[in-house]
DSSP file (Angstrom, degrees, kcal/mol; ACC not computed):
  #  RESIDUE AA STRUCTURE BP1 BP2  ACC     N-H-->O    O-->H-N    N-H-->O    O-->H-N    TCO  KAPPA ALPHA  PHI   PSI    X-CA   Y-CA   Z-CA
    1    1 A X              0   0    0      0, 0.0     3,-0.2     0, 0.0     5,-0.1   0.000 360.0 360.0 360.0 -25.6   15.8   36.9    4.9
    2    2 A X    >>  +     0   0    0      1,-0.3     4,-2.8     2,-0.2     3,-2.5   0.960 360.0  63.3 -92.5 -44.4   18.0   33.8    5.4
    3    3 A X  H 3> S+     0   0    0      1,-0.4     4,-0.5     2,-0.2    -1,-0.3   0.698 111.8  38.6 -51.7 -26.2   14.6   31.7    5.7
    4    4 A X  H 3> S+     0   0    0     -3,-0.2     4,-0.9     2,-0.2    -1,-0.4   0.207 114.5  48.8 -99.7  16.2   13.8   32.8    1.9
    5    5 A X  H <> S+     0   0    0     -3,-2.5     4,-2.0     2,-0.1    -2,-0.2   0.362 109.2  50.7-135.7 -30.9   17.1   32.6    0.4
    6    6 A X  H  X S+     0   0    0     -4,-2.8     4,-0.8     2,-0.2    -2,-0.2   0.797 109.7  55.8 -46.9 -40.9   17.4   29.2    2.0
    7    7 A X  H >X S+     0   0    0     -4,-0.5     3,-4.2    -5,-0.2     4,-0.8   0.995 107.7  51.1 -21.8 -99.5   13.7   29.0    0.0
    8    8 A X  H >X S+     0   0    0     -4,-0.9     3,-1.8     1,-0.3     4,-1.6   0.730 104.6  52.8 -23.8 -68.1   15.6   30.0   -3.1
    9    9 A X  H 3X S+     0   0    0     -4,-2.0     4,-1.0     1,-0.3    -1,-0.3   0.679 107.7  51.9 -42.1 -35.5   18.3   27.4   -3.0
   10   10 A X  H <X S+     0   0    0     -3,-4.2     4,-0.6    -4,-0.8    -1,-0.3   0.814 110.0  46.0 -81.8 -25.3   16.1   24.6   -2.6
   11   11 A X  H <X S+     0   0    0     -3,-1.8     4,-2.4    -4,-0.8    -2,-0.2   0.655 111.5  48.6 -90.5 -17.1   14.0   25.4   -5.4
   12   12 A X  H  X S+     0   0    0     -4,-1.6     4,-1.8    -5,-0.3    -1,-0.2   0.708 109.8  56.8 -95.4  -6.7   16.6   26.0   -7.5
   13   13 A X  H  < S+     0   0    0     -4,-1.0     4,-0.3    -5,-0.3    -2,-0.2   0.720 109.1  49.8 -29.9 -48.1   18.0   22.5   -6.1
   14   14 A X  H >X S+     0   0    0     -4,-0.6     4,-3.5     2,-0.2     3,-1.1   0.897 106.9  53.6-103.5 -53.9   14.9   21.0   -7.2
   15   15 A X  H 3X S+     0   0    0     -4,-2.4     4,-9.9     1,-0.3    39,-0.2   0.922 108.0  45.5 -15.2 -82.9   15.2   22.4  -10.2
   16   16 A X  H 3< S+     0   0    0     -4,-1.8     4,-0.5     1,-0.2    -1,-0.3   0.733 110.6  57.4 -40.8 -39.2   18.4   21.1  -11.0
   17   17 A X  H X> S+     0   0    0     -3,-1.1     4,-2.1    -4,-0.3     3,-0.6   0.854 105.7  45.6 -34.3 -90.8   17.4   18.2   -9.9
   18   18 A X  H 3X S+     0   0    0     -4,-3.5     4,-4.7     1,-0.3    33,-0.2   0.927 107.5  63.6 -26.0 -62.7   14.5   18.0  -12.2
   19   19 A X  H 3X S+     0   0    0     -4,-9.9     4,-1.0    -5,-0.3    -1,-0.3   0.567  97.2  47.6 -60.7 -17.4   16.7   19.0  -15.0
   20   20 A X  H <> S+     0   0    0     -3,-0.6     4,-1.6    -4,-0.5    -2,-0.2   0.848 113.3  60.8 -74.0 -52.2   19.4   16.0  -15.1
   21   21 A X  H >X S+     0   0    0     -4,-2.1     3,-3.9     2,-0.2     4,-2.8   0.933 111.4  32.2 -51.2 -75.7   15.8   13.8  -15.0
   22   22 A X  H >X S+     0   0    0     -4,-4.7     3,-5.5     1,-0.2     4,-1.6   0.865 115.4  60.8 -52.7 -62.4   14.2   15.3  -18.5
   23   23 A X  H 3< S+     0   0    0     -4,-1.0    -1,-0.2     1,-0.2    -2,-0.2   0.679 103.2  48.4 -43.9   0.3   17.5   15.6  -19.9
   24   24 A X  H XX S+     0   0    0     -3,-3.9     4,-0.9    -4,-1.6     3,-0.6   0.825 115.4  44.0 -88.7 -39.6   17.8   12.0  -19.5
   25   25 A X  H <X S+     0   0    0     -3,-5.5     4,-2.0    -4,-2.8     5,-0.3   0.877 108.7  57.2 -78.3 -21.6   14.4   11.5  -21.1
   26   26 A X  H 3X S+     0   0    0     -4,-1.6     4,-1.1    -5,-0.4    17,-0.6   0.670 103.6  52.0 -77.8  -8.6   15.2   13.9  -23.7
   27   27 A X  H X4 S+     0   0    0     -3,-0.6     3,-2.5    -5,-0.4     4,-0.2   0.723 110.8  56.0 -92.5 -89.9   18.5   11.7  -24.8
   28   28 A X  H 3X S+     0   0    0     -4,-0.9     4,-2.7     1,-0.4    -2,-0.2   0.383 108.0  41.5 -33.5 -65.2   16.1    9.0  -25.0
   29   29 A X  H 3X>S+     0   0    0     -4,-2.0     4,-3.0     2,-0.2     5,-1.2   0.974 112.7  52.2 -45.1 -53.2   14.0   10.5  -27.2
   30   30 A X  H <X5S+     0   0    0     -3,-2.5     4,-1.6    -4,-1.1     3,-0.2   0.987 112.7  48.2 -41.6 -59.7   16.8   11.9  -29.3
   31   31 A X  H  45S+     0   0    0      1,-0.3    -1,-0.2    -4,-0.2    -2,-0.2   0.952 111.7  50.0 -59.5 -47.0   18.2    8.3  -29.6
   32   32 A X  H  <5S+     0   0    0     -4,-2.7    -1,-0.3     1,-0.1    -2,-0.2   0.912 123.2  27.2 -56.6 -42.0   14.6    7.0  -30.4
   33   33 A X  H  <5S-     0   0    0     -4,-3.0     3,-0.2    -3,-0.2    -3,-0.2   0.663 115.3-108.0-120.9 -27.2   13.6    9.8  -33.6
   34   34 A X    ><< -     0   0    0     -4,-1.6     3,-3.0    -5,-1.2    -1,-0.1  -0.339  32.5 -75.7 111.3 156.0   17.3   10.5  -34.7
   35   35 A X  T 3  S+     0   0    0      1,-0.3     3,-0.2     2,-0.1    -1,-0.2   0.536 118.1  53.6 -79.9 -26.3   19.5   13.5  -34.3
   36   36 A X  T 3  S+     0   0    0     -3,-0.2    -1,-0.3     1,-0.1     3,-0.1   0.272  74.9 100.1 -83.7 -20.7   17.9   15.9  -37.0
   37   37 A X  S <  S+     0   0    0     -3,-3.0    -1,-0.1    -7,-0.1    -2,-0.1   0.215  82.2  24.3-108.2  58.8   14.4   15.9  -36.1
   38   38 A X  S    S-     0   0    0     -3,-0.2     2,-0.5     1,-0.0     4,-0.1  -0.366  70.1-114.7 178.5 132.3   14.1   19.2  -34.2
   39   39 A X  S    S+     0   0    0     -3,-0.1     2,-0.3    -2,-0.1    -1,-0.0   0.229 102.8  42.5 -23.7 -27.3   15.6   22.7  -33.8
   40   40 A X  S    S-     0   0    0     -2,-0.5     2,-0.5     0, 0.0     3,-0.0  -0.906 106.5-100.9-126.1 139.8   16.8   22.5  -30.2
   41   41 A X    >>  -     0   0    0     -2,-0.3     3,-1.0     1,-0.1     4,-0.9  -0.690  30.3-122.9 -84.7 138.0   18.5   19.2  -29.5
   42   42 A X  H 3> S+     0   0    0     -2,-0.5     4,-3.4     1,-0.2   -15,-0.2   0.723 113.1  59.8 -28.3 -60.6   15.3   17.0  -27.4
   43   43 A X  H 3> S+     0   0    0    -17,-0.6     4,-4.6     2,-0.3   -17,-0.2   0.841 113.1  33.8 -24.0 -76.3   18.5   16.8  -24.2
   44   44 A X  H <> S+     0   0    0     -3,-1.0     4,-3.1     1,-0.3     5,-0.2   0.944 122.9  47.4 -64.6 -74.0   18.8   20.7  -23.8
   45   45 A X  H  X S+     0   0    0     -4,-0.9     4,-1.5     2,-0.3    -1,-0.3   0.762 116.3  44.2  -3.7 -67.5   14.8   21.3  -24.6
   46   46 A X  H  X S+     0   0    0     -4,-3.4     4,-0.6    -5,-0.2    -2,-0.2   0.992 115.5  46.3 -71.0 -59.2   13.8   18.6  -22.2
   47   47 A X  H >X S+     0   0    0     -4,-4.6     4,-2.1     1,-0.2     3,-0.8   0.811 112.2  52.5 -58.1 -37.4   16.4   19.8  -19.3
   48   48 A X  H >X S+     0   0    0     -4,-3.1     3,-1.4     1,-0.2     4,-1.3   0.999 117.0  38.8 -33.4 -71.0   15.4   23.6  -19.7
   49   49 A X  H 3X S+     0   0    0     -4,-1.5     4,-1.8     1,-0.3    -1,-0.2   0.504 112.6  55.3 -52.4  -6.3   11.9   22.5  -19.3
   50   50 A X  H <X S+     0   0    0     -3,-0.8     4,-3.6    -4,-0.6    -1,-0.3   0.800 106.1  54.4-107.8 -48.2   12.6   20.1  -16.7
   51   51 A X  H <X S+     0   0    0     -4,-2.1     4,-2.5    -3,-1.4    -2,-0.2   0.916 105.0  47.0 -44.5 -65.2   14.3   22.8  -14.8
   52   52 A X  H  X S+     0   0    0     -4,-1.3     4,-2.5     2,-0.2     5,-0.5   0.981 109.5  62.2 -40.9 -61.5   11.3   25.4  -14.7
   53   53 A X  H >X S+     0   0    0     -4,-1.8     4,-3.3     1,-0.2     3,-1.1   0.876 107.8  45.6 -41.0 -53.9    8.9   21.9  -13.5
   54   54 A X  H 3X S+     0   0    0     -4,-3.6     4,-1.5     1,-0.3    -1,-0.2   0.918 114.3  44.4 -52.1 -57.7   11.1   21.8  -10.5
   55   55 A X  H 3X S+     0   0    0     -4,-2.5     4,-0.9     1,-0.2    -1,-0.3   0.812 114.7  49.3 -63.1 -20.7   10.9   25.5   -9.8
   56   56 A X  H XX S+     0   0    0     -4,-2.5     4,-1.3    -3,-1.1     3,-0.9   0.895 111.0  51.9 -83.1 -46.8    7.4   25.4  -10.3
   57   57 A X  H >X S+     0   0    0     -4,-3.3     4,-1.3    -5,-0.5     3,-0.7   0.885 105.2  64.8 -36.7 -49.9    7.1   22.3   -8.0
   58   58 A X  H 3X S+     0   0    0     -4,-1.5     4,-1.0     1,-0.3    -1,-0.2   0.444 102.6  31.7-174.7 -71.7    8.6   24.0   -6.1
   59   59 A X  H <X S+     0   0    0     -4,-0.9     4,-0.6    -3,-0.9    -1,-0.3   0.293 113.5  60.1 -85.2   0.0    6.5   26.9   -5.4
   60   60 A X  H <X S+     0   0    0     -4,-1.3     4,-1.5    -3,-0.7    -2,-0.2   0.748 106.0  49.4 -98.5 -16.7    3.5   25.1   -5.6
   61   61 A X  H  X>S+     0   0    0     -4,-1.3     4,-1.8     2,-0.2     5,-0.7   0.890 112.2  48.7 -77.3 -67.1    4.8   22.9   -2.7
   62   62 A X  H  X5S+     0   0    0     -4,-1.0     4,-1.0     1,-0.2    -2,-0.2   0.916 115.6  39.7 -45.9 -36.8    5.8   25.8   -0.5
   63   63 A X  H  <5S+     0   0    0     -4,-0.6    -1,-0.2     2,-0.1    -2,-0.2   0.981 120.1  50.1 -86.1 -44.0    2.6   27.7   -0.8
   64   64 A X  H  <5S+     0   0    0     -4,-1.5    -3,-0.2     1,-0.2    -2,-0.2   0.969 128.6  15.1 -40.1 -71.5    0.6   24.1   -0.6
   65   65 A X  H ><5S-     0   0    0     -4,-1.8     3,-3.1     1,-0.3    -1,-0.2   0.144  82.7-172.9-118.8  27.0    2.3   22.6    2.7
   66   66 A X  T 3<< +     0   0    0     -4,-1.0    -1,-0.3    -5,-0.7    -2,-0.1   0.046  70.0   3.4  73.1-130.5    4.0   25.4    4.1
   67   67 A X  T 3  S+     0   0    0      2,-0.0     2,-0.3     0, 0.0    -1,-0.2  -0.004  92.7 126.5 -94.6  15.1    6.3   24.4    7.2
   68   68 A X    <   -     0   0    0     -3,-3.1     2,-0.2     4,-0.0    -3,-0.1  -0.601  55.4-136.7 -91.7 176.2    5.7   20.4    6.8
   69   69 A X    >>  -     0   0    0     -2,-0.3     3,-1.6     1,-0.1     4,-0.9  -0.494  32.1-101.6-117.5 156.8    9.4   18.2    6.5
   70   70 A X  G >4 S+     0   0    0      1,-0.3     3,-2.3    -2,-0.2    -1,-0.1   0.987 118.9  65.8 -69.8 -64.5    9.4   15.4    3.9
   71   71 A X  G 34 S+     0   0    0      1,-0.3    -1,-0.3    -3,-0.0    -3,-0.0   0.629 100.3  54.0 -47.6 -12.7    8.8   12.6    6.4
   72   72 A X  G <4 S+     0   0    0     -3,-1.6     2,-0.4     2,-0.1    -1,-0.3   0.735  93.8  78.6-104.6  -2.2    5.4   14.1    7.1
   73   73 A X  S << S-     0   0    0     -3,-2.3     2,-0.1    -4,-0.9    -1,-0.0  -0.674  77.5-133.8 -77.3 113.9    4.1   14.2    3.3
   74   74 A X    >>  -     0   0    0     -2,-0.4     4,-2.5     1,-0.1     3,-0.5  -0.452  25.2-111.4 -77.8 177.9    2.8   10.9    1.9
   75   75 A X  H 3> S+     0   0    0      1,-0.3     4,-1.0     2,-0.2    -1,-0.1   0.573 111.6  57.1 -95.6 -10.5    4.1   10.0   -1.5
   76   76 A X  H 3> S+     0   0    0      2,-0.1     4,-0.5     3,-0.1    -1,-0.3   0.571 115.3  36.4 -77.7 -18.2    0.6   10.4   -3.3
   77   77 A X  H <> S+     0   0    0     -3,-0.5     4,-1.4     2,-0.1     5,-0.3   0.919 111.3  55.2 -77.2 -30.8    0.2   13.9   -2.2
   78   78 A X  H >X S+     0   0    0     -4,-2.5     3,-1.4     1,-0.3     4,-1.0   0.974 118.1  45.1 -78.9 -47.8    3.8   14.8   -2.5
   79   79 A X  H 3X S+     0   0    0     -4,-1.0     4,-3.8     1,-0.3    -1,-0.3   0.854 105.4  57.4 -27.1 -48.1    3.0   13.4   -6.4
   80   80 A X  H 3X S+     0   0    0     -4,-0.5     4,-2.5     1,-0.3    -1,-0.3   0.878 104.1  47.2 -76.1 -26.3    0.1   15.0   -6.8
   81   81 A X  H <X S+     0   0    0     -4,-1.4     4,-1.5    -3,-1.4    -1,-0.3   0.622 105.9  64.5 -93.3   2.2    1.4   18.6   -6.3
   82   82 A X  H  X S+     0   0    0     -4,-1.0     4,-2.0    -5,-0.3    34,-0.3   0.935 108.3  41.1 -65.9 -64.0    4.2   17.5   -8.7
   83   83 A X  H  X S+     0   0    0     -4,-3.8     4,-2.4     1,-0.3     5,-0.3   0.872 111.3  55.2 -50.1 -48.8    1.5   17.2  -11.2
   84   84 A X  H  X S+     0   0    0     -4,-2.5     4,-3.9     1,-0.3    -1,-0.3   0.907 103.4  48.8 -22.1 -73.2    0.2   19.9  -10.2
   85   85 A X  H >X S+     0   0    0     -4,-1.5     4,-1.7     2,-0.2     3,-0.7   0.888 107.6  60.6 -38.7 -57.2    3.2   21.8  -10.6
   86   86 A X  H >X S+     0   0    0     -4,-2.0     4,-2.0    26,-0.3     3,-0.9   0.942 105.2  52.0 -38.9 -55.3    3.4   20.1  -14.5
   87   87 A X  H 3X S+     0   0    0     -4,-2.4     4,-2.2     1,-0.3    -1,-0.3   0.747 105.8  47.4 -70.1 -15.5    0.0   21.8  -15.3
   88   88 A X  H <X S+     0   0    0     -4,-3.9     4,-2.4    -3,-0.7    -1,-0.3   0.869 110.4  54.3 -91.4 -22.6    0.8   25.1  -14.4
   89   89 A X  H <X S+     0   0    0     -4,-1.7     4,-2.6    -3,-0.9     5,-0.3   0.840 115.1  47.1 -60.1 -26.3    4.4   24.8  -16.5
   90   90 A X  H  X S+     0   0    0     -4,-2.0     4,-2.6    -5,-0.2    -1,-0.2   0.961 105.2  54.3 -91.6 -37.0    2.2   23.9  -19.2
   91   91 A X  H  X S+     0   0    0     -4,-2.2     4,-1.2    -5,-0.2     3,-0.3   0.937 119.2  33.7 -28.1 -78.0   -0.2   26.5  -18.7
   92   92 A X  H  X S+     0   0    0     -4,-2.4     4,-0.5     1,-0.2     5,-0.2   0.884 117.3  50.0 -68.8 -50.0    2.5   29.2  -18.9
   93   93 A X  H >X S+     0   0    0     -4,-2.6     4,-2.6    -5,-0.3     3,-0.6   0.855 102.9  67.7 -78.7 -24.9    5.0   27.6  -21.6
   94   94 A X  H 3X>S+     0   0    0     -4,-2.6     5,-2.5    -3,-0.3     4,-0.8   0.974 111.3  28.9 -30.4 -77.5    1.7   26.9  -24.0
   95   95 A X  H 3<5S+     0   0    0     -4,-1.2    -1,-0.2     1,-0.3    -2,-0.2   0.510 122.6  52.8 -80.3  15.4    0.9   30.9  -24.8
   96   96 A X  H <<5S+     0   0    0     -3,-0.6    -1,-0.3    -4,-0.5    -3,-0.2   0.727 109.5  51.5-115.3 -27.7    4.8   31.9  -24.4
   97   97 A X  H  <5S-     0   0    0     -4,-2.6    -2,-0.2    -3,-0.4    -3,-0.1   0.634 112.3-129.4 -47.1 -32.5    5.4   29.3  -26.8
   98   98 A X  T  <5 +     0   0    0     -4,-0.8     2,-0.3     1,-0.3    -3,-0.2   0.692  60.1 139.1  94.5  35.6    3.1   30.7  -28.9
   99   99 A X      < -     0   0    0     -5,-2.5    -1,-0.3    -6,-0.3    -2,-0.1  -0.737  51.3-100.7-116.3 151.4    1.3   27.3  -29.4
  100  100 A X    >>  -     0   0    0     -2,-0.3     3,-1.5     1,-0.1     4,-0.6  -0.097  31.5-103.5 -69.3 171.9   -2.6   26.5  -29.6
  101  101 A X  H >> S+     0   0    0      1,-0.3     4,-0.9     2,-0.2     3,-0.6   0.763 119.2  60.7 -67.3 -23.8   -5.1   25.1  -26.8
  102  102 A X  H 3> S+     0   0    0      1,-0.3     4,-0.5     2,-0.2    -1,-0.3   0.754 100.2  49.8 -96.8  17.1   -5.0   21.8  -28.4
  103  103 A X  H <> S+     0   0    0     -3,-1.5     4,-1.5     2,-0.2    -1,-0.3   0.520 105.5  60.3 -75.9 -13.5   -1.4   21.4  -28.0
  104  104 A X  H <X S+     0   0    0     -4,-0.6     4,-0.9    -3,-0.6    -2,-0.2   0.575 100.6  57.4 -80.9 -26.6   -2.2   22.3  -24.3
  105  105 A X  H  < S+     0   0    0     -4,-0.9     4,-0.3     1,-0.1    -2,-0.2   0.930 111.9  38.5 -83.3 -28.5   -4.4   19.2  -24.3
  106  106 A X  H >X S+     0   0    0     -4,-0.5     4,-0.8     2,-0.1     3,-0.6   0.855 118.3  46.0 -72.2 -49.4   -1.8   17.0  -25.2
  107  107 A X  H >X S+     0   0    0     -4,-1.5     4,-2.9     1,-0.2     3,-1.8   0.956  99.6  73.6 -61.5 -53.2    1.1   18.6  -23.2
  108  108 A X  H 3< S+     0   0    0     -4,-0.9    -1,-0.2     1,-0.2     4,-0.2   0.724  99.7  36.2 -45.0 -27.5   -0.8   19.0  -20.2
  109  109 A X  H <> S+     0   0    0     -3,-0.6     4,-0.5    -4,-0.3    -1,-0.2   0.677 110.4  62.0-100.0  -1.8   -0.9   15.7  -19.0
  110  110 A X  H <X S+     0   0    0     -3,-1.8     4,-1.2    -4,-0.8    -2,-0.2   0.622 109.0  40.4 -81.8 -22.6    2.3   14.9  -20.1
  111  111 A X  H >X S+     0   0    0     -4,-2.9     3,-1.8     2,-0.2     4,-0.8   0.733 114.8  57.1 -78.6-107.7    4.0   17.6  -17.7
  112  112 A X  H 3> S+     0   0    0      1,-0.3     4,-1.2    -4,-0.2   -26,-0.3   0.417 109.1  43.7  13.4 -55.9    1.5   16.5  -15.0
  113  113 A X  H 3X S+     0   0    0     -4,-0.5     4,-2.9     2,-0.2    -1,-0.3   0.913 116.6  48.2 -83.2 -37.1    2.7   13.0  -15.4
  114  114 A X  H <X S+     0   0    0     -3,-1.8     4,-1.3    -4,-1.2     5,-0.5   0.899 109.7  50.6 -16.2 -75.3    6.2   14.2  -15.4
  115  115 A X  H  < S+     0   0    0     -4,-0.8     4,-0.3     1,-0.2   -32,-0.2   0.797 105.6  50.4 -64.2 -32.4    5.9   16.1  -12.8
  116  116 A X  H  X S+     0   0    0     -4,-1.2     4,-2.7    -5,-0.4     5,-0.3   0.886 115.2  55.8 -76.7 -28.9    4.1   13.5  -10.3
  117  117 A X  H >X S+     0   0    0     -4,-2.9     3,-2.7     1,-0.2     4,-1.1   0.803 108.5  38.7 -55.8 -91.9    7.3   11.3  -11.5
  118  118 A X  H 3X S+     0   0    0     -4,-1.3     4,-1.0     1,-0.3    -1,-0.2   0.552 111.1  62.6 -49.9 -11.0   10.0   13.5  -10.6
  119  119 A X  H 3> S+     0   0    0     -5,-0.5     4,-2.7    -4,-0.3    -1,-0.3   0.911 111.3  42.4 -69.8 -49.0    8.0   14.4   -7.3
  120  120 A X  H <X S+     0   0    0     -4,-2.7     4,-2.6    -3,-2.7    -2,-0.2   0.988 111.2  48.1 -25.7 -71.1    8.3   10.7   -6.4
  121  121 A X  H  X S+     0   0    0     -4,-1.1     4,-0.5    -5,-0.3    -1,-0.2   0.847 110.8  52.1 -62.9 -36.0   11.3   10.2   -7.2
  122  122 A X  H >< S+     0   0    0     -4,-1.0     3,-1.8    -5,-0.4     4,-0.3   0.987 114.4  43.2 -66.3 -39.2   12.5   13.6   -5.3
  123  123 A X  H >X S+     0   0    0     -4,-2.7     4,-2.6     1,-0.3     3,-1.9   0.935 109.9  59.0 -76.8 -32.5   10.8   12.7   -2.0
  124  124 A X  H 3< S+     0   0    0     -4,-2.6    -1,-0.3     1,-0.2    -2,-0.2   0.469 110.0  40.8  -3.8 -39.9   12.0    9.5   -2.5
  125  125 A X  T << S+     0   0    0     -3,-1.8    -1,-0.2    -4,-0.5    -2,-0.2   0.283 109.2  53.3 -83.2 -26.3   15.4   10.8   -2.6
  126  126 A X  T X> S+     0   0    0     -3,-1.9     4,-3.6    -4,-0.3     3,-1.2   0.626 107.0  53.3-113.0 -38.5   15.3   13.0   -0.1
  127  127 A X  T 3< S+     0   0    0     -4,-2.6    -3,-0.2    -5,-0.3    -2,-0.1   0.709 106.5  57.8 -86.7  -2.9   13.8   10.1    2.6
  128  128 A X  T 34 S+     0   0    0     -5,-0.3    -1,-0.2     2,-0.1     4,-0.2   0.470 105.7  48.1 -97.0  -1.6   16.8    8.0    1.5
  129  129 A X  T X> S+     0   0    0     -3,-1.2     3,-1.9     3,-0.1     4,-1.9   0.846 112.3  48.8 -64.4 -77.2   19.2   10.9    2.7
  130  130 A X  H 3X S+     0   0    0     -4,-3.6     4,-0.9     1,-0.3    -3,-0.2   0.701 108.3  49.8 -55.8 -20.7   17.5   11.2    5.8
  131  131 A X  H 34 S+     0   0    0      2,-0.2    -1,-0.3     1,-0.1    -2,-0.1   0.786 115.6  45.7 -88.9 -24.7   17.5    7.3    6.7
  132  132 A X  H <4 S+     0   0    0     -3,-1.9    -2,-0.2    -4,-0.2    -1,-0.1   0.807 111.4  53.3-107.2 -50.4   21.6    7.2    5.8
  133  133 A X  H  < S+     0   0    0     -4,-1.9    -2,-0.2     1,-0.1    -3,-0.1   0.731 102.4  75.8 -58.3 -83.2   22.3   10.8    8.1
  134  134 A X  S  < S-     0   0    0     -4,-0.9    -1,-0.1     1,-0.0     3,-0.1   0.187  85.3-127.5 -74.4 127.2   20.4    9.1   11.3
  135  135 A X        -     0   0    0      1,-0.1    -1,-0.0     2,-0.1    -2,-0.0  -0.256  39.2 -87.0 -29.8 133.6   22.0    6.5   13.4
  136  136 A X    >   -     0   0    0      1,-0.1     3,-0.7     2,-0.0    -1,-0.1  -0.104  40.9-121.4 -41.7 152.4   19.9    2.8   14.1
  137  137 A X  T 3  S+     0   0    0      1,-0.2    -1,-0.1    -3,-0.1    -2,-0.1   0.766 100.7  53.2 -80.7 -33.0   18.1    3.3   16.4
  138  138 A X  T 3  S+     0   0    0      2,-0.1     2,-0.3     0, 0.0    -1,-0.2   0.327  80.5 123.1 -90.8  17.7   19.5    0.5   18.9
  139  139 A X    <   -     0   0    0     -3,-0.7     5,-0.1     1,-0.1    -4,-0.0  -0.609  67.3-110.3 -98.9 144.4   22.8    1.5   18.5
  140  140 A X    >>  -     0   0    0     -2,-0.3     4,-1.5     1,-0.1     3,-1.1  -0.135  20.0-128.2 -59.5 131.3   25.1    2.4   21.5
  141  141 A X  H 3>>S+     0   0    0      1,-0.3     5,-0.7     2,-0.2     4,-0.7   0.895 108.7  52.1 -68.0 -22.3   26.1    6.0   21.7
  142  142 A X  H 345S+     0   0    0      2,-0.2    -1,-0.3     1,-0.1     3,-0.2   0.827  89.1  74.3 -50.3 -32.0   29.8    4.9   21.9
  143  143 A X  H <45S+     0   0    0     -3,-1.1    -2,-0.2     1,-0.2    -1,-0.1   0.984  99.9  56.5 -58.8 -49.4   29.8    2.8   18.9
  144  144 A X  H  <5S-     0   0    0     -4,-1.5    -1,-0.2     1,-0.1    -2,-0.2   0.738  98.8-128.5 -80.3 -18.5   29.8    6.0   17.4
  145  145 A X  T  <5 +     0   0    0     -4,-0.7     2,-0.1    -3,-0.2    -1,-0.1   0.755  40.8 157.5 108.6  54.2   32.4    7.9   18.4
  146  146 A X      < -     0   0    0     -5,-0.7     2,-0.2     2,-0.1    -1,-0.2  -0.368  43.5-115.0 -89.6-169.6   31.4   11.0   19.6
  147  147 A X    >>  -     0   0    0     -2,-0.1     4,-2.0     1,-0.1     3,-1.0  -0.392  45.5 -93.1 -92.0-179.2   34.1   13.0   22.1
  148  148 A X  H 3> S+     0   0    0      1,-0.3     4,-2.1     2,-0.2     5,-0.2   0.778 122.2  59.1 -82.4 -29.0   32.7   13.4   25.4
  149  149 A X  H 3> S+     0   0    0      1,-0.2     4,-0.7     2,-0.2    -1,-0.3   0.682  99.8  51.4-111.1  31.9   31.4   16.6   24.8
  150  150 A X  H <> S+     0   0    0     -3,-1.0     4,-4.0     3,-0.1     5,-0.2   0.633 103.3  63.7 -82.1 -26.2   29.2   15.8   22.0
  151  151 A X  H  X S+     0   0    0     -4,-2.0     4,-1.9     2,-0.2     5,-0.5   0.900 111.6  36.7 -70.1 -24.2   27.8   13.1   24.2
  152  152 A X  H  X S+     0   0    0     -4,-2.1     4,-1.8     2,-0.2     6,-0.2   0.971 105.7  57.7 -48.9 -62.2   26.7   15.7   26.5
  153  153 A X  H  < S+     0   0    0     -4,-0.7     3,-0.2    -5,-0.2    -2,-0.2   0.949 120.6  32.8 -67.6 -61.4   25.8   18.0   24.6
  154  154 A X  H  < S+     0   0    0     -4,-4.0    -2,-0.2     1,-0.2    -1,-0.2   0.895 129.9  35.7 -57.9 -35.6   23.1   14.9   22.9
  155  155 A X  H  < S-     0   0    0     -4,-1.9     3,-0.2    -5,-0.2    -1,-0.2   0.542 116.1-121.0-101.0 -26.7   22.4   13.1   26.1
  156  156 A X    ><  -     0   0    0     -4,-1.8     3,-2.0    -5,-0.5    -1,-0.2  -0.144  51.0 -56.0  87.8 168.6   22.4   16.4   28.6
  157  157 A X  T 3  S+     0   0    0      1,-0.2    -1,-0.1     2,-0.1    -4,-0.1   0.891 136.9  67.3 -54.4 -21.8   24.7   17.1   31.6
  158  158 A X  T 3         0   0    0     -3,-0.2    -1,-0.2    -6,-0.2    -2,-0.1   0.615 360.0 360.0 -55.7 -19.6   23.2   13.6   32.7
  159  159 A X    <         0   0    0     -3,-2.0    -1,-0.2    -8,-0.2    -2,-0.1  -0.061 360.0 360.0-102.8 360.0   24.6   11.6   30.3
């Protein structure tokens, strides 16, 4: 149970995630065609939408590569299921939108591309976490300044 709800958190992480990124392209757009020209302001609109890519990355990454860790994904697959991820957001928001197949040819590669950005950009993100949590490698385990019985506990009763 905790192994799926853990699941959850991250996707709705990613999500979140996802979402500050469109909304960012959506003020850009706003700023570019002016504040009037559409029913939902571009921001809100973009970040919704931006939100679902993530969760849909999301799952399309869990069911793809399972139990691998971000250091063992290169950054063109981890992309490519991003895109992935876009086309299926556009699949489903097309007919629930209530919009035609050739608006699906145009949206669809624009999610797609979206979506391999903000796949970048997350593992990206995520491998610049991980490089700041772990220690140089050539550094002395005193310099850091564990107590003695964390150094044990890393090093063994040997230590």
């Amino acid at each position: 149970m905790k192994k799926w709800l853990r699941r959850i958190r991250g996707a709705i992480g990613m999500g979140l995630t996802w979402a500050l990124a469109w909304f960012g392209a959506g003020m850009v757009l706003l700023l570019v065609v002016g504040f009037g020209a559409a029913d939902v302001p571009f921001p809100l609109g973009f970040g919704l939408l931006g939100f679902f890519a993530g969760v849909a990355f999301s799952a399309v990454l869990v069911l793809a590569e399972g139990r691998r860790r971000f250091d063992q994904m290169s950054l063109p697959r981890f992309a490519a299921w991003g895109g992935l991820g876009g086309l299926v957001l556009s699949g489903i928001f097309v007919p629930v939108a209530g919009l035609g197949a050739d608006v699906l040819l145009v949206l669809g590669p624009v999610f797609a591309l979206a979506g391999a950005a903000c796949a970048a950009g997350s593992l990206a993100l995520a491998r610049m976490a991980e490089d700041r949590e772990l220690p140089d490698a050539g550094i002395d385990v005193s310099e850091i300044g564990l107590t003695e019985e964390e150094e044990r506990e890393l090093l063994g009763d040997g230590g």
